[in-house]
C-alpha positions as CSV (number, residue, x, y, z in Angstrom):
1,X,6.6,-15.5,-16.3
2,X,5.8,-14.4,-12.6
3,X,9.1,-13.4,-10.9
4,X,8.6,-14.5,-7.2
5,X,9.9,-11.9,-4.3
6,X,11.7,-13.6,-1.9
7,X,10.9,-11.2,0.7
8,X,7.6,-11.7,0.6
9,X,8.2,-15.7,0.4
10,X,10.3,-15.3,3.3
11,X,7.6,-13.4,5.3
12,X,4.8,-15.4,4.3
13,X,6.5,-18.4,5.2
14,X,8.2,-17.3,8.7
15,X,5.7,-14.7,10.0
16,X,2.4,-15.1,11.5
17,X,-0.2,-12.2,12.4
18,X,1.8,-11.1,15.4
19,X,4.9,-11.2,13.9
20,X,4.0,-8.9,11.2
21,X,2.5,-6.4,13.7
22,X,5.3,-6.2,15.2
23,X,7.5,-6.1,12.1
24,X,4.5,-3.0,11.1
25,X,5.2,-1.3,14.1
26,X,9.3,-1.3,14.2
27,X,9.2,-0.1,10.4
28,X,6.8,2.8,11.5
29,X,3.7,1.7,10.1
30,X,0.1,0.5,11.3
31,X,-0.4,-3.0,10.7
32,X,-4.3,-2.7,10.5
33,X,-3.4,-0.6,7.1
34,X,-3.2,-3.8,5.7
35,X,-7.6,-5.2,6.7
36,X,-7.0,-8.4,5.0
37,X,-8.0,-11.7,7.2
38,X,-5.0,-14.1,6.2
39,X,-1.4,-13.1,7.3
40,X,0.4,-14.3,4.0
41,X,-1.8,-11.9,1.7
42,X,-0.7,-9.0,4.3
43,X,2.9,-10.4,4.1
44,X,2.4,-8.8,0.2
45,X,0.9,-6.2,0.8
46,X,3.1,-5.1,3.3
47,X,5.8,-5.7,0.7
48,X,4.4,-4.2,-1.6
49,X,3.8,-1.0,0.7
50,X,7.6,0.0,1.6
51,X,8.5,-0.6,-2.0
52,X,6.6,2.2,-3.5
53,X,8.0,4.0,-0.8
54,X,11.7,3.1,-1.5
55,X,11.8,2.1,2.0
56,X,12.7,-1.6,1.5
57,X,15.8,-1.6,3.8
58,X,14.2,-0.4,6.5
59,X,11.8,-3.2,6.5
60,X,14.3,-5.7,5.7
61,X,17.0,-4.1,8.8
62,X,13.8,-4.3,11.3
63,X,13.0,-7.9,10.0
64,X,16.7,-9.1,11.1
65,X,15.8,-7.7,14.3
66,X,13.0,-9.4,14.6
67,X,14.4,-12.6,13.1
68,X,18.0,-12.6,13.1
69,X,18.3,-16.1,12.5
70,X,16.2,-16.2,8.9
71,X,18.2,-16.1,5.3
72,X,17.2,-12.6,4.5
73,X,17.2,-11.2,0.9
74,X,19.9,-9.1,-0.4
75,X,18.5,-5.6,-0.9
76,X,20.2,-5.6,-3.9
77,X,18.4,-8.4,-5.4
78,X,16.0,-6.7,-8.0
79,X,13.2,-9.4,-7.2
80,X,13.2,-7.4,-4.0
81,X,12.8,-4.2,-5.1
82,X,10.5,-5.0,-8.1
83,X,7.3,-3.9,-7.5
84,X,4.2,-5.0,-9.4
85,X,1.6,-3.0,-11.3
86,X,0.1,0.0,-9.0
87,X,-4.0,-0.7,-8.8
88,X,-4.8,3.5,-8.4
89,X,-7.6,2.3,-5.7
90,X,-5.2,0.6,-3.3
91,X,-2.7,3.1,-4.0
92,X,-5.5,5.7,-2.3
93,X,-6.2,3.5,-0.2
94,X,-2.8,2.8,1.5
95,X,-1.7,6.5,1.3
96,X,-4.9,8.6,1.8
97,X,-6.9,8.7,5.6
98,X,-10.2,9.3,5.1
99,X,-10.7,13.0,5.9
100,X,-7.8,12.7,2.7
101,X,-10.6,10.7,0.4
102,X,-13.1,13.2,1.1
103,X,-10.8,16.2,-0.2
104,X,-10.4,14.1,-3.1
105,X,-14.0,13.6,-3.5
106,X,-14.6,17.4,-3.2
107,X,-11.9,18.4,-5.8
108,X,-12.9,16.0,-8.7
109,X,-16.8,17.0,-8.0
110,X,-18.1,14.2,-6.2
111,X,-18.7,15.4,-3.1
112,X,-22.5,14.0,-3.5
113,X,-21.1,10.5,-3.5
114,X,-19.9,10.9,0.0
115,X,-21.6,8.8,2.5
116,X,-21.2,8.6,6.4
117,X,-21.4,4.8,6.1
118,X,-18.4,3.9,3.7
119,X,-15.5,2.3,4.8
120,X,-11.6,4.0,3.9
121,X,-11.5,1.0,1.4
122,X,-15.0,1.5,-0.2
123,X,-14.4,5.1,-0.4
124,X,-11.0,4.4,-2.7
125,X,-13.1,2.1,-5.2
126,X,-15.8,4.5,-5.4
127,X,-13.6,7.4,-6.3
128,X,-11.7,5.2,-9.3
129,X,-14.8,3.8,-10.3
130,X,-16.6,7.2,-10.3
131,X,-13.4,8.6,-12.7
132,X,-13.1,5.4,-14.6
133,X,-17.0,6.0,-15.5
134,X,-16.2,9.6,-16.8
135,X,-12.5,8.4,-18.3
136,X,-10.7,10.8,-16.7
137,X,-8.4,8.6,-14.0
138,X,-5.7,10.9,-14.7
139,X,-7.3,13.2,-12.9
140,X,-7.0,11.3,-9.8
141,X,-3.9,11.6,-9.8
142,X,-3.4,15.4,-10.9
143,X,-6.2,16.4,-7.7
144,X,-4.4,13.6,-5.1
145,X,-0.6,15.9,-5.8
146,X,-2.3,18.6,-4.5
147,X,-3.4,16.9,-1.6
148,X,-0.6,14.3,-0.9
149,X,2.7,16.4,-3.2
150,X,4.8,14.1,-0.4
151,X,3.8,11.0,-2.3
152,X,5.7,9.0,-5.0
153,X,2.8,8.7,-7.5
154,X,2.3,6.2,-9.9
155,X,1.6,6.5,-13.4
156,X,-1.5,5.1,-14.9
């Protein structure tokens, strides 16, 4: 049984695109961290973002300041805090710039794989797929600590 969030139900159906930039940028993040088109599926992943970072309240005490006059969650309502299954690609993705991915190439040996063309996002699948191919994801994580130790990393 899915367990909805009702944060991200609350977002999704009170915030457009603006409204979450703005959100983005009073909870110290870049809104264009999150590329996707539609404004509900970056309502997740925003979501998503500050709970792996254990930074819920701050998103939900810059939301009421935003929207004071919404029903906000209780951050101690598990379905807020909850977060789903880390994907490792998206993970790198949302917590590695791209000079970062490139380290990451280097240290698990594909530095041959980097091209000038790929995208931050591209450059996160390739290096998963890459490992995935070889069975040795672990890794990804072990070489990423080096490079991000600041990180809460997920386990695979």
């Amino acid at each position: 049984m899915l367990i909805k969030n009702p944060l991200i139900s609350l977002l999704k159906d009170n915030f457009n695109e603006r409204d979450l930039r703005n959100l983005c940028f009073m909870a110290d993040s870049d809104y264009e961290n999150f590329p996707n088109l539609d404004p509900a599926d970056n309502a997740e992943a925003i979501v998503n973002f500050y709970i792996r970072r254990r930074k819920i309240p701050l998103l939900i005490s810059k939301g009421k300041e935003l929207k004071p006059d919404l029903d906000w969650p209780d951050i101690d309502d598990d379905r807020v805090i909850t977060s789903p299954p880390v994907n490792i690609a998206t993970f790198l993705f949302e917590n590695f710039n791209s000079n970062e991915l490139k380290e990451l190439y280097r240290r698990i040996g594909a530095d041959g794989l980097i091209g000038v063309d790929k995208n931050h996002r591209a450059m996160a699948n390739e290096i998963v797929q890459y490992m995935r191919r070889r069975s040795r994801l672990p890794e990804i994580i072990t070489r990423g600590k080096v490079i991000r130790p600041d990180l809460e990393w997920p386990s695979l």
